[in-house]
matplotlib code that plots the C-alpha trace (Angstrom):
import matplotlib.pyplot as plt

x = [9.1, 11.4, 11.9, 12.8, 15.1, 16.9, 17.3, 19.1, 21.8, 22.7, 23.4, 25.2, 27.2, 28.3, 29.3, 31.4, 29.0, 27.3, 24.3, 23.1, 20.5, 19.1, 15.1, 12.8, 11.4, 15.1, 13.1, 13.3, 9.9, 7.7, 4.3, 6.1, 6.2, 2.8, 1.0, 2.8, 1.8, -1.8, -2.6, -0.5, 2.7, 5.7, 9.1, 10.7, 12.1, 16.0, 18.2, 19.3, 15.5, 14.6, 11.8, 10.2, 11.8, 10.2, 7.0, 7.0, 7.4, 4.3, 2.0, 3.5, 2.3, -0.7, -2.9, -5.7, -5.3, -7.4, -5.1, -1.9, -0.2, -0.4, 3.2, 3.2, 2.5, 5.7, 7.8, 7.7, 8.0, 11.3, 11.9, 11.1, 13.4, 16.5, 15.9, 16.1, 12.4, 9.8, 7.7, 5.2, 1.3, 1.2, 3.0, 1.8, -1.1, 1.0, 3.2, 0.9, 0.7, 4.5, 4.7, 2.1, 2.6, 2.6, -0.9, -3.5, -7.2, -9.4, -11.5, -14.6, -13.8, -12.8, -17.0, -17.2, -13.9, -14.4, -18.5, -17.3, -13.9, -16.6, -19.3, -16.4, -15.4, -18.8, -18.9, -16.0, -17.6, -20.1, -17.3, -14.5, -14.2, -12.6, -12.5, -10.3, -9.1, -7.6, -11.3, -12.6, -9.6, -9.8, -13.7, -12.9, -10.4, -12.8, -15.5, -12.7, -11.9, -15.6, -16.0, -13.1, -14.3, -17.2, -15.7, -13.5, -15.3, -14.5, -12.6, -9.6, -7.0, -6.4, -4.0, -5.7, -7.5, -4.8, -3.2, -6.8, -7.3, -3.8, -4.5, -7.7, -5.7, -3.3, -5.9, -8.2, -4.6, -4.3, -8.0, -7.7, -4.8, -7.0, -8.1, -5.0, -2.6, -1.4, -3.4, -0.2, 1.3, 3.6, 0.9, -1.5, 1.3, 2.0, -1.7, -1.9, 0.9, -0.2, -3.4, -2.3, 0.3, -2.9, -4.1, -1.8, -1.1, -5.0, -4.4, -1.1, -3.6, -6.4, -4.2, -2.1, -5.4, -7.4, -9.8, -11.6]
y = [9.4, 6.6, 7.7, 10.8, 9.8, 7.4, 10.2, 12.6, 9.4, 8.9, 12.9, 12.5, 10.0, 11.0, 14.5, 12.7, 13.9, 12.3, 10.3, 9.5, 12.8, 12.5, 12.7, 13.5, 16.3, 16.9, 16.7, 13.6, 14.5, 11.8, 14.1, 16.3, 13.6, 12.0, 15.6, 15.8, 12.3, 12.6, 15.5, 14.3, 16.8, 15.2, 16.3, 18.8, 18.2, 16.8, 19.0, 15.9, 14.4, 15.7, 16.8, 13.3, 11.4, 13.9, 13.5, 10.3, 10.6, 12.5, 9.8, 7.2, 8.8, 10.4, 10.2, 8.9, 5.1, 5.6, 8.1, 6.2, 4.4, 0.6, -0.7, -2.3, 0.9, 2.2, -0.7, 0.7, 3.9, 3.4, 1.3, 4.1, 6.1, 4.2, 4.2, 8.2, 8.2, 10.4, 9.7, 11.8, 11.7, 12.9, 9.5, 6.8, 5.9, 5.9, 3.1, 0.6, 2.6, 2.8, -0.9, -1.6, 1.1, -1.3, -1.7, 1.3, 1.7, 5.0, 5.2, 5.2, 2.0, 0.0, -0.5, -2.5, -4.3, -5.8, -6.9, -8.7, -10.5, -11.6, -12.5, -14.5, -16.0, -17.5, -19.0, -20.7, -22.6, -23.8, -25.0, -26.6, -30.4, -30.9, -28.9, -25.6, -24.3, -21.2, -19.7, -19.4, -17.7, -15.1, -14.7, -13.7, -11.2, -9.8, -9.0, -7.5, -5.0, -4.0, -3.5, -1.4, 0.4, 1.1, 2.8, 5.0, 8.5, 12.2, 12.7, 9.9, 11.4, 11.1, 9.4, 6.9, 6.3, 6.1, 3.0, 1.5, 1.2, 0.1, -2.9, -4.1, -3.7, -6.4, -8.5, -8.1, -9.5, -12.3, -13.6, -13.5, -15.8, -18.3, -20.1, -21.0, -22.0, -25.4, -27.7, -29.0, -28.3, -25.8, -23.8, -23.9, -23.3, -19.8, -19.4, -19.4, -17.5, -14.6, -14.5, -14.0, -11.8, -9.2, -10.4, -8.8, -5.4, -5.0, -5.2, -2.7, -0.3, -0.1, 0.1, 3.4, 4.5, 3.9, 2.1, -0.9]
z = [20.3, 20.0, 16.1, 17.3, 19.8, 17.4, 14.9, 17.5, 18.7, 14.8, 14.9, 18.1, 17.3, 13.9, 15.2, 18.2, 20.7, 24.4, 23.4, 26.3, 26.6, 23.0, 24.7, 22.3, 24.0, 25.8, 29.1, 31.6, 33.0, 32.6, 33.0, 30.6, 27.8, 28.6, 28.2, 24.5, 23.4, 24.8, 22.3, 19.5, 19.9, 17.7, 19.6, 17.8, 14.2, 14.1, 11.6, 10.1, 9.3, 5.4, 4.7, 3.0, 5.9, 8.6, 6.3, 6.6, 10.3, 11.0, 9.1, 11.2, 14.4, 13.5, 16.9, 15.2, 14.5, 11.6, 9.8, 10.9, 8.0, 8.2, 8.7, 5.1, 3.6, 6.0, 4.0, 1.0, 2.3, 3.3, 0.3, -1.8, 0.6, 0.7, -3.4, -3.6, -4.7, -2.3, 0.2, -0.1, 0.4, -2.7, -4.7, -1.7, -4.2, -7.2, -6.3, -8.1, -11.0, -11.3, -10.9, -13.4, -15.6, -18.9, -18.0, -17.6, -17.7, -17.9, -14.6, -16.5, -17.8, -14.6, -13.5, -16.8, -17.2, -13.8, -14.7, -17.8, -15.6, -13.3, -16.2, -17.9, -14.9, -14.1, -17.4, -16.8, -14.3, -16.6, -19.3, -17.0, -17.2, -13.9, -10.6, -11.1, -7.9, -10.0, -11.1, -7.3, -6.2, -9.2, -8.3, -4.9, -6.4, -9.1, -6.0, -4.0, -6.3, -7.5, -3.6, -3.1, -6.3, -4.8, -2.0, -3.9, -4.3, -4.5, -1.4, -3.2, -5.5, -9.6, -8.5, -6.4, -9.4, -11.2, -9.1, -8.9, -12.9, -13.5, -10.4, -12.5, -15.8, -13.9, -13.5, -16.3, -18.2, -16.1, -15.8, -19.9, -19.8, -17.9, -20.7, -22.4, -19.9, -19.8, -17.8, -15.3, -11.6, -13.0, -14.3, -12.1, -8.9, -11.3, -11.9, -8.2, -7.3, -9.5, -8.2, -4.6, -5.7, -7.2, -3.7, -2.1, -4.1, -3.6, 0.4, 0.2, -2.2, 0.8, 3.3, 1.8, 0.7, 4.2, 2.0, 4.7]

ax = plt.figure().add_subplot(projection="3d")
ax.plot(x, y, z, "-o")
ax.set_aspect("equal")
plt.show()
């Protein structure tokens, strides 16, 4: 509602007009507007609102908490927006893929590249003079993304899969760099870095994708 509302004052005041009435139903009835928001009713559309933006809209205040878009994923959204690119359902799981597109995987590959991260990173233990904080961190990562690969199934897009292979292409290239970085601070704080970086484009993936 309060979208809504804002999108009808920006209309009003560019064309010079009272903002002051801009409700989002254009009612002050307080029954009127709890009956609409109970059963999911958006106000009707403002003539300014484009079609991506008004898109983008609806997924934002979906009824369902389940199906409403995670307020990271509404971020880049508007990123993508304010950038002239589109904000449809249709490129919300390509983002990753665009982002990493130097790096892509067939999906019939991903099962085995992550086994043999996770196989080389529990050698690593064996191997390691010295404590390495790096490897843990990159295990955790590795068993995060067989469990989300687990989860993805027929009901997710090409392109889901898509954004998924090109994630554990990231990652298969940086676990593989593991063994000849420099042993220093610097290293290990970019190491590190990296790591939670994958971290976080993994949480960003699940959340578009509604993947828990």
């Amino acid at each position: 509602m309060c979208i809504v509302e804002a999108l009808r004052v920006v209309k009003a005041v560019k064309s010079g007009k009272d903002s002051r009435h801009c409700l989002p139903w254009r009612v002050r009835d307080r029954v009127a507007m709890k009956y609409h928001t109970t059963r999911g009713t958006l106000p009707g559309r403002p003539s300014i609102c484009e079609d991506s933006q008004w898109e983008l809209v609806e997924r934002m205040c979906m009824l369902g908490p389940a199906k409403r878009i995670k307020v990271s994923t509404v971020v880049d959204e508007l990123a993508k927006l304010t950038t002239g690119s589109c904000a449809t359902t249709s490129c919300q799981s390509t983002e990753l893929a665009d982002r990493l597109r130097l790096n892509t995987m067939e999906w019939e590959s991903v099962p085995e590249v992550i086994a043999a991260a996770r196989r080389s990173l529990a050698e690593s233990k064996d191997y390691v003079a010295q404590a390495d904080a790096v490897i843990p961190l990159f295990g955790s990562l590795w068993e995060q993304l067989e469990q989300v690969q687990n989860r993805i199934d027929t009901h997710h897009s090409d392109a889901c899969r898509t954004a998924f292979g090109s994630l554990v292409a990231d990652a298969d290239t940086s676990t593989k760099k593991l063994q000849d970085r420099k042993r220093s601070l610097i290293s290990l704080a970019e190491t590190t870095m990296r790591c939670h970086a994958l971290h976080r484009a993994l949480t960003k993936f699940c959340e578009a994708q509604f993947i828990e």
